[in-house]
MARBA-550869 format. One record per residue (C-alpha): x, y, z. Coordinates in steps of 0.2 Angstrom, whole numbers, plus 5000, padded with zeros to 4 digits. Example, Ala and Ser with C-alpha at 12.3 -4.5 7.8 and 13.67 -1.06 7.14 Angstrom:
<sites>
506249785039;506849955036;
</sites>
This chain:
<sites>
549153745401;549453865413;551353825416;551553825397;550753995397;551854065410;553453965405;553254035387;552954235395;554154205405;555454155390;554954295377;555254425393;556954375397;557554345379;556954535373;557754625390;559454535389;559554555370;558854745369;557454705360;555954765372;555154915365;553354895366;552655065375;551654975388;551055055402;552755035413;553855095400;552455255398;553455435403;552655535417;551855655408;551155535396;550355405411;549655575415;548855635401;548055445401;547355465416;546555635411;545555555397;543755555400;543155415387;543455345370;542555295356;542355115349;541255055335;540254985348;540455085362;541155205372;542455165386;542355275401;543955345410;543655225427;543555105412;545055155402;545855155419;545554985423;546354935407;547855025409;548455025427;548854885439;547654855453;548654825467;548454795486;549754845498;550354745515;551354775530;552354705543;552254805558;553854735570;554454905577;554255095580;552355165583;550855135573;551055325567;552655245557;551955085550;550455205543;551755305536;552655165527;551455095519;550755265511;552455305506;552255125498;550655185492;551455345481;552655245476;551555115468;550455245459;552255325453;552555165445;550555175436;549655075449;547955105456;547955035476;546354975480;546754935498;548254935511;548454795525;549654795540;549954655551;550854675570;552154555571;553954555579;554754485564;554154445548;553754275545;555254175536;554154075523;552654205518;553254365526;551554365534;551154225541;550254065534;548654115543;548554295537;548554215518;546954165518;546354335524;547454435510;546854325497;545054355502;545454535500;546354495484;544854395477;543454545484;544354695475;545054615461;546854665462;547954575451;549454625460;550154625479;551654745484;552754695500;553254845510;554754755511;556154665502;555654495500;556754325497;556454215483;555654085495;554554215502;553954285484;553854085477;552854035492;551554185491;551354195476;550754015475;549354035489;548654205484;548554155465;549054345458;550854425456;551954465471;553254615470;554054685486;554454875487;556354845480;555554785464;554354935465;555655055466;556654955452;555254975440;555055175444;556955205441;556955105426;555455215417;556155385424;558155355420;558555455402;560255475400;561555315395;562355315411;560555325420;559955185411;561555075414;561455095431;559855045433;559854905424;561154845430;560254845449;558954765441;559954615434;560754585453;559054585460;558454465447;559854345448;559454275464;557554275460;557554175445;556354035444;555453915432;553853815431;554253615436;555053525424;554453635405;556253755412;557353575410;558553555393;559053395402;558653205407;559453085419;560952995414;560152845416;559052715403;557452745411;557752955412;556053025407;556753135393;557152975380;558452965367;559453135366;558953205378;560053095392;561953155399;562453305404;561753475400;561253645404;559553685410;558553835405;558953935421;560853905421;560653995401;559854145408;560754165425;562454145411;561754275400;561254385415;563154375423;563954415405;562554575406;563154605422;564954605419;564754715401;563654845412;564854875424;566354895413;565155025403;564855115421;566755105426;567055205408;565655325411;566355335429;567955405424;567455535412;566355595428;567955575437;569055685424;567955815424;567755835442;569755835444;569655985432;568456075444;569656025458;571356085450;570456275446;569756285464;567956265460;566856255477;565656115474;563856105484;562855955480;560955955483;560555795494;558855745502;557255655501;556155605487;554955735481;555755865494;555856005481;557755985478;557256015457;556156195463;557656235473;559156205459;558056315447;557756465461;559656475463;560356435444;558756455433;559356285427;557456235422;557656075427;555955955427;554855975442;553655875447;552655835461;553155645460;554455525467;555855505458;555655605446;557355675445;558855525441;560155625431;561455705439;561455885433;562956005438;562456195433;563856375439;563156495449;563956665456;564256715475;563756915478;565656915480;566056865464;566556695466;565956565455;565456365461;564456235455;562756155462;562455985459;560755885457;560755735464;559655565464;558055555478;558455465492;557155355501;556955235517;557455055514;558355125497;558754945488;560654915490;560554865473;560355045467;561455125479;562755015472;562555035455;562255255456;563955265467;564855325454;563555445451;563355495471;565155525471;564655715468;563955715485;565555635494;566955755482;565755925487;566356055498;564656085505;562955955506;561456045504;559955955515;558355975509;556955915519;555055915515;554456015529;552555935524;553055755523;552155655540;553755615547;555455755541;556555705555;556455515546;556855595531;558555655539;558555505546;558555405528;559555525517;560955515532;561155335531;561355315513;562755485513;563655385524;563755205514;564555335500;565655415510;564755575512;564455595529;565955715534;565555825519;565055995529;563055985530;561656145528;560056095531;558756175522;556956145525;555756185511;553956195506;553356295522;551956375513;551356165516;551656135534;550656175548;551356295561;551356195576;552656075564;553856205559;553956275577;554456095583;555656095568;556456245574;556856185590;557456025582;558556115569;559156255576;560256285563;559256255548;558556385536;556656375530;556256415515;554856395500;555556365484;553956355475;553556555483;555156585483;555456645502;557056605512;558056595494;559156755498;559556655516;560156515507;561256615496;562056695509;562256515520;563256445506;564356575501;564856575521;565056395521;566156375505;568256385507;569056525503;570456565494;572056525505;573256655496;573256825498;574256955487;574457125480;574857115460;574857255446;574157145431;574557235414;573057285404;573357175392;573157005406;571357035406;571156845407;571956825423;570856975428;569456885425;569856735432;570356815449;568456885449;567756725444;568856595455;569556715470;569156855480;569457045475;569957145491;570357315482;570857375462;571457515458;571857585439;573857635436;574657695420;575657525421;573757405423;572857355438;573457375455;572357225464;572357165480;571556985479;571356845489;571656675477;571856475475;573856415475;573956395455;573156565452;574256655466;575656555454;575356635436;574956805448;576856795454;577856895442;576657045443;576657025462;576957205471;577957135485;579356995484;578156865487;576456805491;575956785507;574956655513;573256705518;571856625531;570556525524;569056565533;
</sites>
């Protein structure tokens, strides 16, 4: 009875995701805001009784208990591991009840922690009543199959974990394509059935168990969903390869009018959002959650020069990032490769920063974003502890420290990226008649203005501007020609 339970759960699952029909609010699907505004009820009324919060809570989150697999680096590490793990899992809507870690130098190849460590985890399963075990780890199928069967309640591994989370915070078309389409590559692979209820076919023979019609060739229930799921695939990624150039056309605009670029890169939860909003007033969403930022979002700000570039917000990095994800948002961490300048942010209060550098630098460099000019910016020092941002400093000599939240360290920052970002290459002296005031205002918005001067015949101007500019600025040039400039 079991199997048919789970085979027909399993069937309605699959059927409403590939065909777009799965719109039941449950409590993975909830926003953030709305899992916690859940959380902040204190009880509700029945007919019969009244349901307390720890109650409510119980009904609405997963119970989950957390393990580990130790095999290098210092036992400060594996602690912070799992409870990045942890906050992730209670990003997604669960409630941890416990966290394990076992020290090993590899993880085992059948049950990730070892046959005789099963026992133990479902004792811990049974006493706390989880109905849930999250891997800190990406498991394979054989792993999940295998462990799932001895400790009797789900089994996820923290790729799945960070599926799920992208999958509830992604709101824009492109965001949502993306992440379903890592979804579906993770799931191919993993796709299983329960004995012999997941067959459409029988043996050729006469004595094949499935009787009259149900001999020959066939196709079985599996090979139906892992078809549907490559046709989803391949519609996906042609949708993505559209969407990817219309982000591709309006970047080469931005290129051809010699607009600088910065893109804002870093950790999870490392304030990137708070600092966006200090330097644009962009009012993105901030939140004190992973993840919560998945959209790319380009806003124009203005250098104390006059020059105008563009700041991009860009998807949260993490350690062990699926590649599945990193795959699927290439198109969107392009920003970060075509930028002039990468802006760092680090979360000065995180356990471990420099891993954090660690971990955004790795994934920069599988896009192609490693040779993009770096600033390193440190944030939420109003959270540290002095002894850390002393050893920081010494680290990161070049960095710049700063608190979005207060504020402080914003007007260092400013000045950092305007120093950093290319200048003009042509320099030239022009009288622009009064009635150009266009290309007046685009020499204030896209070049530098060295000197102006009113005349009876326009406006004596000696500017420092991109090629094409320098180009439409010829014919009122005051000497026979431009001369190239130096780009500092």
């Amino acid at each position: 009875m079991r199997e048919r339970n789970l085979e027909s759960a399993y069937d309605l699952d699959l059927e409403l995701k590939l065909d777009g029909e799965f719109d039941d609010a449950t409590t993975g699907e909830l926003e953030l805001e709305e899992r916690h505004a859940l959380r902040r009820v204190a009880g509700l009324s029945t007919e019969l009784s009244d349901i307390t919060e720890v109650e409510y809570r119980q009904l609405r989150l997963e119970r989950v208990v957390l393990v580990g697999v130790w095999t290098e680096g210092t036992a400060a590490d594996a602690d912070n591991s799992l409870t990045e793990l942890a906050a992730l899992a209670e990003t997604a809507g669960s409630e941890v009840l416990d966290g394990l870690i076992q020290r090993r130098g590899r993880p085992d190849p059948s049950t990730y922690i070892g046959s005789g460590k099963v026992a133990d985890l479902r004792d811990v399963v049974v006493a706390t009543g989880a109905d849930t075990v999250i891997c800190d780890g990406e498991l394979s199928p054989s792993q999940l199959r295998n462990l799932e069967e001895k400790v009797k309640v789900k089994v996820i591994d923290r790729t799945a974990l960070i599926l799920d989370i992208f999958a509830q915070h992604a709101k824009s078309k492109e965001g949502k394509a993306q992440v379903e389409l890592a979804q579906l590559q993770y799931l191919m692979p993993r796709l299983r059935g329960w004995g012999e209820a997941m067959s459409r076919q029988a043996g050729g023979s006469a004595s094949g168990n499935g009787g009259v019609g149900l001999r020959g060739p066939g196709e079985t229930k599996l090979e139906t969903d892992r078809r549907r799921i490559r046709t989803r695939i391949s519609k996906l990624k042609r949708e993505i390869t559209g969407m990817a150039t219309i982000r591709e056309t309006k970047r080469a605009g931005r290129r051809e009018r010699r607009v600088p670029s910065v893109a804002i890169a870093g950790y999870t939860n490392a304030g990137k959002s708070s600092l966006i909003n200090r330097l644009t007033g962009a009012g993105l969403l901030v939140e004190n959650a992973l993840f919560a930022t998945l959209d790319t979002t380009t806003r124009r700000a203005r250098a104390a020069d006059g020059r105008v570039y563009t700041i991009s917000d860009t998807v949260g990095f993490v350690r062990h990032l699926p590649h599945q994800l990193v795959e699927a948002f290439r198109s969107t961490l392009e920003e970060v490769s075509e930028a002039d300048l990468v802006l760092h942010v680090v979360d000065a209060s995180h356990p471990d920063p420099e891993e954090q550098v660690r971990a955004v630098r790795e994934v920069l460099a599988e896009v192609g974003a490693d040779t993009v000019a770096e600033l390193l910016v440190v944030n939420k020092i109003d959270a540290a502890d002095e002894e850390t941002l002393l050893r920081l400093k010494r680290e990161w000599p070049e960095a710049i420290f700063v608190s979005a939240r207060r504020g402080a360290g914003l007007a260092d920052v400013r000045a950092a990226i305007e120093d950093r970002l290319p200048w003009p290459a042509i320099e030239l002296h022009a009288c622009v008649p009064y009635d150009r005031g266009d290309l007046v205002a685009r020499v204030h918005s896209t070049g530098e203005v060295l000197g102006t001067e009113h005349t009876s015949d326009g406006t004596v101007m000696h500017v420092r501007v991109p090629e094409s500019l320098a180009a439409e600025l010829a014919p009122y040039s005051l000497v026979s020609g431009p001369t190239a400039g130096h780009a500092a």
